[in-house]
Residue, then its C-alpha position, 0 to 999 in steps of 0.5 A: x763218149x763213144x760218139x765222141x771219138x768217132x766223130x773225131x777219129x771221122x773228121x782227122x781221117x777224112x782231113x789227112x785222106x785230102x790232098x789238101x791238107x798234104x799241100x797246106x802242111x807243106x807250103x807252111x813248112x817251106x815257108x817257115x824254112x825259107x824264113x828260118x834260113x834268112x833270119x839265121x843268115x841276118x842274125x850272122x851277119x848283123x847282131x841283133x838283142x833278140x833271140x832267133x826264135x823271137x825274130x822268127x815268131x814275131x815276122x810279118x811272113x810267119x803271120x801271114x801264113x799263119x792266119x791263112x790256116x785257119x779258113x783252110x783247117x774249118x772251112x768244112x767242118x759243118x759247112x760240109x755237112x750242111x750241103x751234103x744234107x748230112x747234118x740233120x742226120x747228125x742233129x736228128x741221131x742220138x747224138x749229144x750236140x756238146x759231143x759234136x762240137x767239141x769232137x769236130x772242134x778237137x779234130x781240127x786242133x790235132x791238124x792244126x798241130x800236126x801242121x805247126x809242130x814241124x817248125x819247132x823242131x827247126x830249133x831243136x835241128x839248129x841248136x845240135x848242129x851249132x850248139x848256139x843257146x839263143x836259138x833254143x832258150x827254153x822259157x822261150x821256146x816253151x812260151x812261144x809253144x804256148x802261144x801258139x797253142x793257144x792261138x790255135x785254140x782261139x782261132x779254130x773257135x772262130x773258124x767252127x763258129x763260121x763253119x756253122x753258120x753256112x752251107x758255103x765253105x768259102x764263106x766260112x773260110x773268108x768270115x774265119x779269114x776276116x775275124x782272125x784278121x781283126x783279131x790279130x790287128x787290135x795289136x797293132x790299134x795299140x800305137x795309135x792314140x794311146x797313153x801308157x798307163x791309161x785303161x785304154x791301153x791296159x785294154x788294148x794290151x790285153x786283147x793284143x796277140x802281138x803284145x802276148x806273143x812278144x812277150x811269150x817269145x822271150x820266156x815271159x808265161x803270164x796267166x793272163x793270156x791262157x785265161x783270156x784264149x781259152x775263155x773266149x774259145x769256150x764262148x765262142x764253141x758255146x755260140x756255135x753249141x746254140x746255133x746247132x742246138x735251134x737247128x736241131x729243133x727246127x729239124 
C-alpha cells in the first residue's frame, strides 16, 4: 500500500508541475464558459423544455472537448516510462504490478477531476445570482456528475490501456483518441437501422453514451450504467494488469 501512494502521489505530482496540464485546465474551462454563456443567452431568448445543464452536457462543443482529454491525461503514464528505460526498473522492483496500475490509473482520475469540476460549479455561480431552479435541478445536476464521473473512468482505462502497449506518447494519445471516439459514436448507430423494441436496439442503447448521458441530464440514475462503466473499466485495467505482467517476466 505504500508503494501504492507513492507511485500515485509521483504521477499527480509530475502532471501538475507540467505546463500542460495548467493550459489543458484552462482551455477546457474557457470553452465550457463560452458554451455556458451562449446557451444561457438562447435559452433567454427562446423557450426550451430542457433544463440548462441538459443543453449544456449534451453539446456537440462540450464533447468535443471533452474526448480530447483523454489522449492528453495518459498519453504518458507508461508511454513515458518505456522510453525513458524506467519501466523495467518498476517491473523488476518489489513492486506489486496490480499496485502500479491502479495507483498510475487513479492518479489520472484525480487530474481528470481536477480538470472537469470547475464547470459544475458554473451552476451553482448561475443559480445564487439568478435563483433560476432549471439551472440547478438536483437529480440532474448529480445524474450529470455521475455521469461523468463514470465516463471518466471509462475512458482513463482506455487510455492506460493504450499507454501500455507503446514507447510513443503520440500513439498512445491517437489509439486512446480513436477508442474513445468509436465509443462515443455507437450512440449515434443508434438511428440508423434500428426497430424500437428489438435486441438490437435494446443492445445499442446499452452501450449508448449518448442515450445515458440523456438520460442522466434529466435526473434519470439507472444502475445499468454504473454497472456497465465500471466493469468494462476493471476489464480494460485487467488487460492492461497482463501486458505489464508478460513484460515483467521478459524482463
Amino acid at each position: 500500500m505504500r508503494t501504492f501512494f507513492i507511485i500515485f502521489l509521483k504521477e499527480v505530482k509530475s502532471f501538475f508541475l507540467s505546463p500542460l496540464a495548467y493550459v489543458v485546465m484552462a482551455l477546457f474551462c474557457l470553452l465550457n464558459g463560452w458554451l455556458f454563456v451562449t446557451m444561457v443567452n438562447a435559452m433567454r431568448l427562446k423557450t426550451t423544455p430542457t433544463s440548462l445543464i441538459y443543453n449544456l452536457f449534451n453539446s456537440g462543443w462540450f464533447w468535443m472537448g471533452f474526448v480530447i482529454l483523454f489522449p492528453l491525461i495518459t498519453m504518458r503514464l507508461f508511454a513515458e516510462e518505456k522510453k525513458m528505460g524506467t519501466l523495467e526498473g518498476l517491473l523488476t522492483a518489489p513492486v506489486r504490478t496490480s499496485e502500479l496500475v491502479l495507483a498510475k490509473y487513479f492518479a489520472a482520475v484525480v487530474v481528470y477531476i481536477a480538470i472537469v469540476s470547475p464547470v459544475f460549479f458554473f451552476f451553482t455561480l448561475f443559480q445564487s445570482i439568478t435563483g433560476e431552479e432549471a439551472a440547478f435541478h438536483s437529480g440532474a445536476f448529480w445524474g450529470t456528475a455521475l455521469g461523468i464521473f463514470l465516463l471518466g473512468l471509462f475512458n482513463i482505462s482506455i487510455g492506460t490501456l493504450a499507454s501500455s502497449l507503446t514507447s510513443n506518447q503520440l500513439i498512445a494519445a491517437m489509439v486512446t483518441f480513436v477508442g474513445v471516439m468509436l465509443h462515443y459514436f455507437l450512440g449515434f448507430i443508434y438511428n440508423f437501422g434500428t426497430v424500437p423494441g428489438s435486441q438490437w436496439t435494446d443492445a445499442l442503447t446499452y452501450f449508448s453514451t449518448r442515450e445515458h448521458m440523456n438520460a442522466l441530464t434529466e435526473g434519470l440514475i439507472d444502475s445499468r450504467p454504473i454497472v456497465y462503466y465500471l466493469s468494462f473499466s476493471v476489464v480494460l485495467l485487467a488487460m492492461t494488469h497482463h501486458i505489464l505482467e508478460s513484460r515483467k517476466w521478459r524482463a
